[in-house]
DRENRO-214588 format. One line per 5 residues: number of its first residue (from 0); for each residue x, y, z of N, C-alpha, C, O. Coordinates in steps of 0.02 Angstrom, whole numbers. Layout:
NUM> X,Y,Z,X,Y,Z,X,Y,Z,X,Y,Z  ...;
***
This chain:
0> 885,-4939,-1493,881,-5000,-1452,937,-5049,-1472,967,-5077,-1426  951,-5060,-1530,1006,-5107,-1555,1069,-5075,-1541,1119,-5110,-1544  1074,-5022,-1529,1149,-4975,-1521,1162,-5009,-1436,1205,-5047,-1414  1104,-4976,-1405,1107,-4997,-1325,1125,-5082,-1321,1167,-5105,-1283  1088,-5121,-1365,1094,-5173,-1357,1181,-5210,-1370,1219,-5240,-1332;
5> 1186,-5193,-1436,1294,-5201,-1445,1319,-5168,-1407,1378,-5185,-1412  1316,-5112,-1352,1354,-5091,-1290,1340,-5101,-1229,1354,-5060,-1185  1301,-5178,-1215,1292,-5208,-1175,1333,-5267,-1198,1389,-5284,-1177  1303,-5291,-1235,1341,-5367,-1270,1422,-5362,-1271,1460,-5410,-1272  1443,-5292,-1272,1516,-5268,-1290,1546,-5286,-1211,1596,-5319,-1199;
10> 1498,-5252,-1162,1542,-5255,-1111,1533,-5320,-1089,1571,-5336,-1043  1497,-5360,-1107,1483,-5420,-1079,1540,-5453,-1105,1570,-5486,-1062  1559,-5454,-1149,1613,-5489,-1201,1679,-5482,-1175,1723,-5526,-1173  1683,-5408,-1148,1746,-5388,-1123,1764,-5410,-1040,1821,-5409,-1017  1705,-5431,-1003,1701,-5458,-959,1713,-5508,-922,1733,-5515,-864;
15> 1691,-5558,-986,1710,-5606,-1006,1785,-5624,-1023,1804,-5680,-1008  1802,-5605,-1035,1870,-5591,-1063,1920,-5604,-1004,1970,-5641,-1006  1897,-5567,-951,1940,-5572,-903,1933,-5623,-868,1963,-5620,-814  1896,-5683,-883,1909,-5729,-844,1987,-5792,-890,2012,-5846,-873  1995,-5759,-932,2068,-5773,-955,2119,-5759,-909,2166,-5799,-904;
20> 2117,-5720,-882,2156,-5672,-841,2201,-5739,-785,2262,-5745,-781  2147,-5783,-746,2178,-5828,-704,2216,-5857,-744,2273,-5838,-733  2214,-5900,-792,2264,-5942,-831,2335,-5923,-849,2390,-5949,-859  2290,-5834,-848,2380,-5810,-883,2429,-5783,-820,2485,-5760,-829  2394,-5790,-749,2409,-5800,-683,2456,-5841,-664,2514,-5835,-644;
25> 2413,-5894,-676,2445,-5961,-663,2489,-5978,-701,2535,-6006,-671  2502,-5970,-786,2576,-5960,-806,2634,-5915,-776,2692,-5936,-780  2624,-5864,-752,2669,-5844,-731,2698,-5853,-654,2747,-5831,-623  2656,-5886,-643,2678,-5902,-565,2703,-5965,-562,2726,-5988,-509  2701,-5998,-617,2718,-6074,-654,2818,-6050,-652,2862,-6079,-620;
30> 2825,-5993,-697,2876,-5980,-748,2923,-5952,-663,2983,-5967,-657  2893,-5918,-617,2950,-5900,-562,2920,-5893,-481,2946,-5849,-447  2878,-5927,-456,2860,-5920,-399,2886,-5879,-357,2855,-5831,-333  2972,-5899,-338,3005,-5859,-298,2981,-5783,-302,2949,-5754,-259  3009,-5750,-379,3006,-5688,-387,2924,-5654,-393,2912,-5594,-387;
35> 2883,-5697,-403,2819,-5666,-401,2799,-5653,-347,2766,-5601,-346  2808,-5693,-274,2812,-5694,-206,2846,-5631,-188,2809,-5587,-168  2891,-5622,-189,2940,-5561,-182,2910,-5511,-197,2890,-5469,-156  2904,-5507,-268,2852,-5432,-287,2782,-5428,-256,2762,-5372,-243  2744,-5478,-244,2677,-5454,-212,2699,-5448,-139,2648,-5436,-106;
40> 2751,-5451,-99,2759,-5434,-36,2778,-5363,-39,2754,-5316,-6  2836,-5361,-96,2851,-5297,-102,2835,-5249,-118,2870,-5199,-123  2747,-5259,-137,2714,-5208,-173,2646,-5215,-128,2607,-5172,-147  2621,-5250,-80,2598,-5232,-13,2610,-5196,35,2568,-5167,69  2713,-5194,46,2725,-5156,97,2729,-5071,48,2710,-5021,78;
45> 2751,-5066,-14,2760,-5029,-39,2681,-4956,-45,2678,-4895,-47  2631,-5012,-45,2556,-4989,-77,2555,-4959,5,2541,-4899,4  2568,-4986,77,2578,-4963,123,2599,-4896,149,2571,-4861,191  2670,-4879,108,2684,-4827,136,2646,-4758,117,2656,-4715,160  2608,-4739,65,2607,-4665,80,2512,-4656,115,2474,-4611,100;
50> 2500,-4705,155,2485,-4695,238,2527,-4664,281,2534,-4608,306  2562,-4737,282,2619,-4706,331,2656,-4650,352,2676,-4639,409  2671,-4590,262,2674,-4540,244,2645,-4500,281,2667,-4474,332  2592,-4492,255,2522,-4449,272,2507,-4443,338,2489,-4389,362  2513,-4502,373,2499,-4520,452,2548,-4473,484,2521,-4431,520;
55> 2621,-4468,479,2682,-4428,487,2683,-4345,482,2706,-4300,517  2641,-4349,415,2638,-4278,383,2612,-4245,457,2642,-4204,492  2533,-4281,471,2486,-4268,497,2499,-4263,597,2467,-4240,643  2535,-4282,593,2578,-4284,666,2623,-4213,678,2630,-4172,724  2651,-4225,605,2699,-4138,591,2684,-4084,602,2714,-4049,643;
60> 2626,-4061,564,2569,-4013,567,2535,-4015,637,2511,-3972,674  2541,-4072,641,2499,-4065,730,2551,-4040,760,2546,-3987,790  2592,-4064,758,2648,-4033,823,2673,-3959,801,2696,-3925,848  2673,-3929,733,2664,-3854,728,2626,-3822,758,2642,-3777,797  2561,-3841,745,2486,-3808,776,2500,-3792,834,2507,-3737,861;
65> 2507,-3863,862,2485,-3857,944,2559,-3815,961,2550,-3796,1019  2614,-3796,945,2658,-3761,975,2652,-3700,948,2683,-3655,977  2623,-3687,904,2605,-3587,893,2553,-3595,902,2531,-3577,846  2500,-3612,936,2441,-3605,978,2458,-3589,1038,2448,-3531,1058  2493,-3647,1088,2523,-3636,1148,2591,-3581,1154,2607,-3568,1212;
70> 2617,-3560,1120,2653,-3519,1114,2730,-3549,1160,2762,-3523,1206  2737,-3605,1127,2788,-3652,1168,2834,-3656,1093,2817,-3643,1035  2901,-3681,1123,2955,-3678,1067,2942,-3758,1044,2926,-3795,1090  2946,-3786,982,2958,-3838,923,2993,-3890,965,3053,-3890,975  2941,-3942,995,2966,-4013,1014,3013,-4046,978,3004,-4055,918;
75> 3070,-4066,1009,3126,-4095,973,3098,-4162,938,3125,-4191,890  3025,-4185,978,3014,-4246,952,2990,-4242,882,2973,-4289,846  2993,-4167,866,2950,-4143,807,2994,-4178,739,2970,-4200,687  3078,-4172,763,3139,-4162,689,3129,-4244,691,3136,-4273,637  3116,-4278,742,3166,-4371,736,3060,-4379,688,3048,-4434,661;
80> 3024,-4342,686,2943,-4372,632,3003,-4332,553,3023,-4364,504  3011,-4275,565,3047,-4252,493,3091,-4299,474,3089,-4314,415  3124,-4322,504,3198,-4372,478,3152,-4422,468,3158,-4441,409  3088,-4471,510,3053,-4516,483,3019,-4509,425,3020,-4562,394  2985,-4462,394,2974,-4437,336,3033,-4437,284,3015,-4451,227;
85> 3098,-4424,293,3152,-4438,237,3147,-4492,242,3141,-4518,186  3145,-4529,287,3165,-4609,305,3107,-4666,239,3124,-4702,192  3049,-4650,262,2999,-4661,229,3017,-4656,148,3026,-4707,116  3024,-4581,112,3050,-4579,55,3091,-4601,40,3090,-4605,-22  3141,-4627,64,3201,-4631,39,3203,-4732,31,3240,-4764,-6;
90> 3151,-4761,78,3133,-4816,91,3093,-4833,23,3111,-4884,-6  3052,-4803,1,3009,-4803,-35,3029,-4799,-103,2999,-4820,-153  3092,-4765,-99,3102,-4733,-162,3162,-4812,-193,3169,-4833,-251  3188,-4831,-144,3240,-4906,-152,3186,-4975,-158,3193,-5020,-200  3151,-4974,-125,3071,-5027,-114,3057,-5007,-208,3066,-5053,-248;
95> 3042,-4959,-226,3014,-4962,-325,3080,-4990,-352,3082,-5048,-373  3132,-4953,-353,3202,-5010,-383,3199,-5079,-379,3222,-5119,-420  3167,-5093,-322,3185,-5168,-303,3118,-5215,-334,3121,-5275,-348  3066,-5177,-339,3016,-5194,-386,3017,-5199,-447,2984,-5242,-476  3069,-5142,-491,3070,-5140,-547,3137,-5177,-548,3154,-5174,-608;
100> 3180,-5206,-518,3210,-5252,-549,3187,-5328,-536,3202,-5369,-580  3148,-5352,-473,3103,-5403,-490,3062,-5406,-549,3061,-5464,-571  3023,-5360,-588,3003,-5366,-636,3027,-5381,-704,2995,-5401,-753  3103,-5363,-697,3134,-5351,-756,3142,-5443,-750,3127,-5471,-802  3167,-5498,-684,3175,-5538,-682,3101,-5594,-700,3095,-5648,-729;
105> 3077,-5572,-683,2993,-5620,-705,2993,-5603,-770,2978,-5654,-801  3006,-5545,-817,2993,-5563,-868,3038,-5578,-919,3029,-5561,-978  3107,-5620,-889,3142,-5650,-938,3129,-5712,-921,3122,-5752,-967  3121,-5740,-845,3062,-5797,-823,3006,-5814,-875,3015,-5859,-916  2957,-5781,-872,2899,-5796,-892,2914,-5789,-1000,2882,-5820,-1042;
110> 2965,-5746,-1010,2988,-5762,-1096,2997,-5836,-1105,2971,-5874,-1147  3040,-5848,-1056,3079,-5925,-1065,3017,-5986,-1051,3002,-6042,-1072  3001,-5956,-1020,2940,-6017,-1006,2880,-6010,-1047,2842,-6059,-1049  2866,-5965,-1076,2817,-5978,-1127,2836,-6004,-1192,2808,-6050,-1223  2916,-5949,-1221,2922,-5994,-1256,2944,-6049,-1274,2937,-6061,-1334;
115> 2981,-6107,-1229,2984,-6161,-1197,2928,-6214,-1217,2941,-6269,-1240  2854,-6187,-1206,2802,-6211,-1208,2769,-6198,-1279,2741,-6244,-1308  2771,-6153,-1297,2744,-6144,-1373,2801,-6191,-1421,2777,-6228,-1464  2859,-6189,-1415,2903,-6253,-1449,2878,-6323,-1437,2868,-6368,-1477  2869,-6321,-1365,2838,-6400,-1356,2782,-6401,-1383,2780,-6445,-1425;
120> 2726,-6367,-1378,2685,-6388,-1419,2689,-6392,-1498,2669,-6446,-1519  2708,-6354,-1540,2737,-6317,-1586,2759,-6408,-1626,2735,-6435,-1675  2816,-6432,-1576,2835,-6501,-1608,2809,-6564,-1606,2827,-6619,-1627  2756,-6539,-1570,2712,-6620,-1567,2652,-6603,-1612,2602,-6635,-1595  2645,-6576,-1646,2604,-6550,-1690,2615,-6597,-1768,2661,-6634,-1786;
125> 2571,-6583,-1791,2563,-6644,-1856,2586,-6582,-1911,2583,-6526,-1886  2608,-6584,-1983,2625,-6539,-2023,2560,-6514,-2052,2554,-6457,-2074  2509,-6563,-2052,2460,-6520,-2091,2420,-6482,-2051,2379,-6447,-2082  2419,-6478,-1973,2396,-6418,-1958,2437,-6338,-1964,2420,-6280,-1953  2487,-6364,-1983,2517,-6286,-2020,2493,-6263,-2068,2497,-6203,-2076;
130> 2461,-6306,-2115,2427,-6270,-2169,2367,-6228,-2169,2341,-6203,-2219  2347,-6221,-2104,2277,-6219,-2074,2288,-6148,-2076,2346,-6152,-2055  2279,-6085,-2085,2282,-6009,-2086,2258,-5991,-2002,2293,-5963,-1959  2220,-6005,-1999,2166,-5994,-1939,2217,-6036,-1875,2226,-5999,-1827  2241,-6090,-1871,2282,-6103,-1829,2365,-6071,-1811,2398,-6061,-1760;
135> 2373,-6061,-1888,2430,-6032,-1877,2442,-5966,-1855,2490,-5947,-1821  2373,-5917,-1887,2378,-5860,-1834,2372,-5866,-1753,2403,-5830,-1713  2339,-5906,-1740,2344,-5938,-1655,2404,-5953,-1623,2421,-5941,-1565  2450,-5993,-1689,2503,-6007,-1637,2549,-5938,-1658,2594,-5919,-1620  2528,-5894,-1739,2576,-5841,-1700,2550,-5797,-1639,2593,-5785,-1597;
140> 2513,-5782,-1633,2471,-5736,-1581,2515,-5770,-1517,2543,-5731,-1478  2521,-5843,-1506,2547,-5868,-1437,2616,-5861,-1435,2644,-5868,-1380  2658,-5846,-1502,2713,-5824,-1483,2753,-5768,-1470,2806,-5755,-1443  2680,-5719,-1520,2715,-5655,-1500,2680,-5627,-1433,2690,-5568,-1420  2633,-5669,-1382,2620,-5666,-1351,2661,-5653,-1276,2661,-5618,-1225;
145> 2701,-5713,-1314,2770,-5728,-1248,2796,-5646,-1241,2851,-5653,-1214  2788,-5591,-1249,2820,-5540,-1242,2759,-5491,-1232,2760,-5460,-1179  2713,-5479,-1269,2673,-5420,-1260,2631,-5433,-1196,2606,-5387,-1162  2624,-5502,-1183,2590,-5511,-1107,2633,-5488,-1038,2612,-5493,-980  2693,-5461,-1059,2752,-5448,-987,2699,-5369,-992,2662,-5373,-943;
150> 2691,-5334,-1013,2668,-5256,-1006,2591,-5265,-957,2574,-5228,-911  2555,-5322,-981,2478,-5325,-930,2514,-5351,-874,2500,-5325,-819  2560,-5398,-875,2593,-5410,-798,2616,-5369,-754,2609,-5361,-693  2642,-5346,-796,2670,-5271,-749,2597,-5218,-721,2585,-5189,-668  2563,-5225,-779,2507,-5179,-762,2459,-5220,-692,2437,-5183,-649;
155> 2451,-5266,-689,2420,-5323,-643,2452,-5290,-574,2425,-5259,-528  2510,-5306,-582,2560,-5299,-521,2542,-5235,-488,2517,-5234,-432  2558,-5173,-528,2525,-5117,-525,2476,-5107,-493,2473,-5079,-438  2416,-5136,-538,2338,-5120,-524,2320,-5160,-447,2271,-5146,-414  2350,-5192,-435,2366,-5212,-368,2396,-5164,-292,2378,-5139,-239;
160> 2441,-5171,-327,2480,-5107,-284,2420,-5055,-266,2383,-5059,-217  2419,-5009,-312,2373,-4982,-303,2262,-4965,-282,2217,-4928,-262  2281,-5023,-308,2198,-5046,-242,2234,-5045,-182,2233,-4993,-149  2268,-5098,-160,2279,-5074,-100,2273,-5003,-56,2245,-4987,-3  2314,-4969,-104,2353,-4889,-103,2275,-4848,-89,2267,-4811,-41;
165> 2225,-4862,-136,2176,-4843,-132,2106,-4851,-103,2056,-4817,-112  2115,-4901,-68,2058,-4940,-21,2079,-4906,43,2033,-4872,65  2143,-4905,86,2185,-4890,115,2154,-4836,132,2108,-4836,173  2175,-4784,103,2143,-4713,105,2070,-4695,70,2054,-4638,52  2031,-4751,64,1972,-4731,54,1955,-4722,122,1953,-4667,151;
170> 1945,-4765,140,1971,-4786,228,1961,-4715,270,1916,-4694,306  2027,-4685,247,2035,-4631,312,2007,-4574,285,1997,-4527,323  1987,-4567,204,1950,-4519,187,1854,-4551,208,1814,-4505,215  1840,-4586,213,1774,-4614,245,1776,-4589,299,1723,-4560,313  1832,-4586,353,1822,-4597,404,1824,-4505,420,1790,-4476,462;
175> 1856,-4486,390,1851,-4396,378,1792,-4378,362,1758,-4355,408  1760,-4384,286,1714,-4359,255,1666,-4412,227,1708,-4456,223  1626,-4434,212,1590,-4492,180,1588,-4452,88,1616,-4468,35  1550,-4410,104,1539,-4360,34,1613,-4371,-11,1621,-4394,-68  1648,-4352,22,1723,-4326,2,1736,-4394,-43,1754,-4386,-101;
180> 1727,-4464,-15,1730,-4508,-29,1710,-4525,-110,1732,-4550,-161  1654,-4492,-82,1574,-4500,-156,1614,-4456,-220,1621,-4469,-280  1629,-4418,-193,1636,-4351,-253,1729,-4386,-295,1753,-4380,-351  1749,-4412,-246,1841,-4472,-272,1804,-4500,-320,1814,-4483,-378  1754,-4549,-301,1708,-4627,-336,1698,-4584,-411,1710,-4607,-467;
185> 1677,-4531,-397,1621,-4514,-435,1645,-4477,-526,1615,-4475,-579  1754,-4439,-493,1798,-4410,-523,1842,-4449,-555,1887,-4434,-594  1819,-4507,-531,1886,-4576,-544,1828,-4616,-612,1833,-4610,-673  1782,-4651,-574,1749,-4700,-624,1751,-4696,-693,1773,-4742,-728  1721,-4623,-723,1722,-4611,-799,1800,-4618,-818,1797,-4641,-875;
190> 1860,-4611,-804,1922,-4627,-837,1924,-4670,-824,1942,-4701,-874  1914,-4719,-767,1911,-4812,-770,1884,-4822,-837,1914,-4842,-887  1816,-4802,-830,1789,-4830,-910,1828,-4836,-952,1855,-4886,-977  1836,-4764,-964,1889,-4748,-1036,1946,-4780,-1050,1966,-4789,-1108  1981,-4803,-992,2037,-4814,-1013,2017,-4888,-1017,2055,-4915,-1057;
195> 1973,-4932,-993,1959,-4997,-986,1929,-5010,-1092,1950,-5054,-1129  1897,-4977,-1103,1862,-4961,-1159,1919,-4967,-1203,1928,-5017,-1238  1960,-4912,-1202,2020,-4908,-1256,2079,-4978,-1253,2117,-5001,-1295  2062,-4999,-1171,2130,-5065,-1193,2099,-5132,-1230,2128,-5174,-1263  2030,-5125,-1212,2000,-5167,-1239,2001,-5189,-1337,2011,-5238,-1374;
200> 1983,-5111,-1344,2003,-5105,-1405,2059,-5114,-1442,2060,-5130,-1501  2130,-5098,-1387,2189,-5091,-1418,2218,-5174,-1423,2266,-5198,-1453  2160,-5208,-1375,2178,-5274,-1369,2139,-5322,-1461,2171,-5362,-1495  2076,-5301,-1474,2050,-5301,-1534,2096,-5285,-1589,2112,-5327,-1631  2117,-5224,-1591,2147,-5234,-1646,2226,-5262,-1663,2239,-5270,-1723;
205> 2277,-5277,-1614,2316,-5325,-1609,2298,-5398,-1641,2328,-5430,-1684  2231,-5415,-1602,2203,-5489,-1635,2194,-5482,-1693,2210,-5530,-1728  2167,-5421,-1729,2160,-5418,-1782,2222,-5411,-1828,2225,-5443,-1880  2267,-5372,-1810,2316,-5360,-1842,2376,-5427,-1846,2432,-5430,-1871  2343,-5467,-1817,2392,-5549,-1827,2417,-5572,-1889,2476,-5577,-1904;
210> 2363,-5586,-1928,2394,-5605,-2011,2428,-5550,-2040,2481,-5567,-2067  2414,-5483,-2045,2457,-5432,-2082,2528,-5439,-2025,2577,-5432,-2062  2544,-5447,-1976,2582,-5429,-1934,2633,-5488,-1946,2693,-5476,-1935  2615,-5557,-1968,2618,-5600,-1984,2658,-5614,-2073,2700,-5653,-2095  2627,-5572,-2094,2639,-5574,-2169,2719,-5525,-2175,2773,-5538,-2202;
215> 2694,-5468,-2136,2743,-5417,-2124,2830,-5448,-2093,2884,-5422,-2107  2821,-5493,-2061,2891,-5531,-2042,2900,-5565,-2084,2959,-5584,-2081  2867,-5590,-2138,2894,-5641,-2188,2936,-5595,-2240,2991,-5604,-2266  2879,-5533,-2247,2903,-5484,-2304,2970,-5489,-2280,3012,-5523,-2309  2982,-5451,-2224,3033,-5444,-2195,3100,-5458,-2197,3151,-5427,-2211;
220> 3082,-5533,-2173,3147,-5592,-2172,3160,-5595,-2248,3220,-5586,-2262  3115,-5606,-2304,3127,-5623,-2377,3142,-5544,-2399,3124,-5547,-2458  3158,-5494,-2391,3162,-5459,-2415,3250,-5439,-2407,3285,-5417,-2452  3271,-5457,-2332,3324,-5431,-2302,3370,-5522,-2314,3426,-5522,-2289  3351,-5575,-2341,3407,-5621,-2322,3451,-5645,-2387,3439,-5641,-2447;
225> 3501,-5670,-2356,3540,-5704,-2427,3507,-5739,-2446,3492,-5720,-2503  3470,-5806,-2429,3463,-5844,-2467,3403,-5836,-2504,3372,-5880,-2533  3384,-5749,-2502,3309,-5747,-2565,3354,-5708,-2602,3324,-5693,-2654  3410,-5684,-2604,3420,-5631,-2638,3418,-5647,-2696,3375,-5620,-2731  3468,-5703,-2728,3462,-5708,-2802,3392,-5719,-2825,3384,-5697,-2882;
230> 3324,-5754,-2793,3279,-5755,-2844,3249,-5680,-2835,3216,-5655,-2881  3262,-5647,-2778,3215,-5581,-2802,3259,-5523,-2864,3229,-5482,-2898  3314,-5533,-2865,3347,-5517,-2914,3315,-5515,-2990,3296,-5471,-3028  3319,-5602,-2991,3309,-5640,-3056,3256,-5638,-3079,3249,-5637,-3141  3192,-5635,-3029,3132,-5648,-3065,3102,-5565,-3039,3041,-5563,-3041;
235> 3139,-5492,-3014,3130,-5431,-3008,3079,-5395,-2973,3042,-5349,-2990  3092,-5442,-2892,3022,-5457,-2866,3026,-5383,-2798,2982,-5365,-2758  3096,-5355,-2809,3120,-5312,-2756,3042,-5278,-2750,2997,-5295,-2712  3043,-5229,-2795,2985,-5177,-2801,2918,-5198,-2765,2879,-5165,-2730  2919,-5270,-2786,2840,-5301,-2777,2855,-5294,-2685,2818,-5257,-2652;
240> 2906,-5331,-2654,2895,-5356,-2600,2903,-5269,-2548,2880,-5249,-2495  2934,-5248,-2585,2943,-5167,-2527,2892,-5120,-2558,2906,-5065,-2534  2835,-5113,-2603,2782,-5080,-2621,2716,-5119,-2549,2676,-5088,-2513  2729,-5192,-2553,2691,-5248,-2516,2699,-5223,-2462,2651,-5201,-2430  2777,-5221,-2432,2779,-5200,-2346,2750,-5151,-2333,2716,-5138,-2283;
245> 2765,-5111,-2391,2754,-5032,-2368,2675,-5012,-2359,2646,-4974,-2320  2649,-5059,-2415,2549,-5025,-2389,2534,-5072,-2340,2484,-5053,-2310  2558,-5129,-2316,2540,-5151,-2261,2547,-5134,-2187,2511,-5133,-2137  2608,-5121,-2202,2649,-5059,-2139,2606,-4991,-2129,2590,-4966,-2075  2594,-4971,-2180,2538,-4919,-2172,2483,-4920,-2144,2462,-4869,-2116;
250> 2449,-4971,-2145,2401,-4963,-2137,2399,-5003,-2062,2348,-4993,-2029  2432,-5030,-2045,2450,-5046,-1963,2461,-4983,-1942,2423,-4961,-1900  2510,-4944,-1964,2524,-4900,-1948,2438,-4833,-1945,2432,-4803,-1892  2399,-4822,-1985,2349,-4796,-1995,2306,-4808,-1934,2289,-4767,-1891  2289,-4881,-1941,2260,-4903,-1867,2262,-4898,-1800,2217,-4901,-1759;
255> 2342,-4886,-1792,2367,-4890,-1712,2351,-4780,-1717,2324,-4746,-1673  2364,-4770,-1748,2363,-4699,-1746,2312,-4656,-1739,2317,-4600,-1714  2245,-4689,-1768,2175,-4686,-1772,2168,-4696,-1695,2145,-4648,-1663  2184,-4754,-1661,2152,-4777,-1619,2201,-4720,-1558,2165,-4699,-1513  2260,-4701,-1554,2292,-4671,-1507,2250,-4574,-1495,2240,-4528,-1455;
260> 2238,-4598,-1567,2225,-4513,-1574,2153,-4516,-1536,2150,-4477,-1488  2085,-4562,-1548,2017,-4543,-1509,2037,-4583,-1426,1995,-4592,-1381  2113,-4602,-1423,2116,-4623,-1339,2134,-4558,-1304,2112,-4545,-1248  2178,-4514,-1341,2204,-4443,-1318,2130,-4386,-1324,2108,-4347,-1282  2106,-4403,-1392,2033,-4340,-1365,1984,-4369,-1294,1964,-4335,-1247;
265> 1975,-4435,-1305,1940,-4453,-1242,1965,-4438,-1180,1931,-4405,-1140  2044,-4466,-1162,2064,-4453,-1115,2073,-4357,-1078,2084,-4340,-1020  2063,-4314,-1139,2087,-4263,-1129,2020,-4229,-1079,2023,-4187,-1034  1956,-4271,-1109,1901,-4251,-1084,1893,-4288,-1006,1845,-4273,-971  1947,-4341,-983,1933,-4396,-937,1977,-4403,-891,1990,-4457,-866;
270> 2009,-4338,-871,2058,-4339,-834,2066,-4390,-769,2117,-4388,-734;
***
């Protein structure tokens, strides 16, 4: 009963979660309006075409049928649907370029504007809340934020696209089969889970991994700069600080690997 009960509370938590989601919306539509406009048009008409595809395909095949049924020669109107079918691909295939370089543009947008904003706040800040551990992992989390949040953007954009893509043709598979429908719902859901499950997690242990991740850039910088070199020299601290990186690095490293490895057995089972 308590097991059932923390995998209710879990998803509730994670649920929860996503009502973050608008804020980090509204930053980015803050950081480039123009180009966010652009990409959700361009990824409406885009989520569009392989209907349009299919609709074509399905015209093709018809006009085969019905002419080796009737035993009549290949309607010319048959080649100008084939050339619309290249047309389509070839449309489609310049329409993702033009997406993936809008994207590449929102997220030097949305870099600049976050971190823009983490400085401004950053300097109106009093010195002794730096001493604070617990705050300062916050404000690092918000800066290395400014970058690891462009990958859910992209994924947003995506997961967009594709509802569309997929409502679309639920559509004309409803309107074919109802069952057919059931048995999609039914092949799809359990890898929703899974994969919803594992980002969740992969999102957990990032938060977690803040102070070591944190510590790990200091190692870093003091390990690699001139102006530590003479005291790590003098007082023979080399050993200490690259024995330090190294089990900390490890064990980030241990974690992300742990966690990739039961996302690959799950997924293998979750096609």
């Amino acid at each position: 009963m308590k097991r059932k009960d923390n995998f209710w509370s879990g998803w509730q938590e994670r649920l929860s979660a996503l009502l973050n989601v608008p804020p980090v919306l509204k930053i980015v539509w803050e950081s480039g309006p123009i180009v966010v406009s652009l990409g959700l048009i361009l990824r409406l008409i885009s989520s569009l075409l392989p209907i349009v595809a299919l609709w074509i395909t399905k015209l093709i095949i018809d006009g085969i049928v019905h002419a080796v049924s009737t035993h009549q020669p290949v309607p010319r109107t048959l080649w100008w649907l084939v050339a619309a079918e290249f047309a389509v691909a070839i449309f489609g295939s310049v329409l993702s370029r033009t997406i993936d370089y809008l994207d590449s543009l929102l997220a030097d947008k949305y870099t600049r504007h976050v971190s823009i904003q983490v400085m401004r706040h950053a300097a109106n800040l009093d010195l002794t809340a730096y001493e604070d551990p617990v705050f300062y992992d916050r404000l690092e989390r918000a800066r290395v934020q400014a970058t690891d949040r462009l990958g859910m953007i992209q994924s947003i954009g995506r997961l967009i696209q594709q509802v569309i893509t997929a409502a679309s043709l639920s559509v004309s598979i409803l309107l074919f089969s109802p069952w057919l429908l059931l048995l999609l719902i039914a092949g799809i859901l359990p890898a929703f889970l899974g994969e919803s499950h594992f980002a969740f997690l992969g999102y957990a242990k990032n938060f977690r991994q803040t102070p070591v991740r944190r510590e790990l850039d200091y190692l870093r910088v003091l390990g690699g700069s001139r102006e530590a070199a003479k005291e790590l020299k003098l007082f023979g601290l080399k050993n200490f600080l690259i024995d330090r990186f190294t089990r900390l690095s490890d064990q980030i490293y241990v974690e992300n690997v742990d966690l990739a490895r039961r996302r690959l057995v799950a997924g293998s089972f979750l096609p």
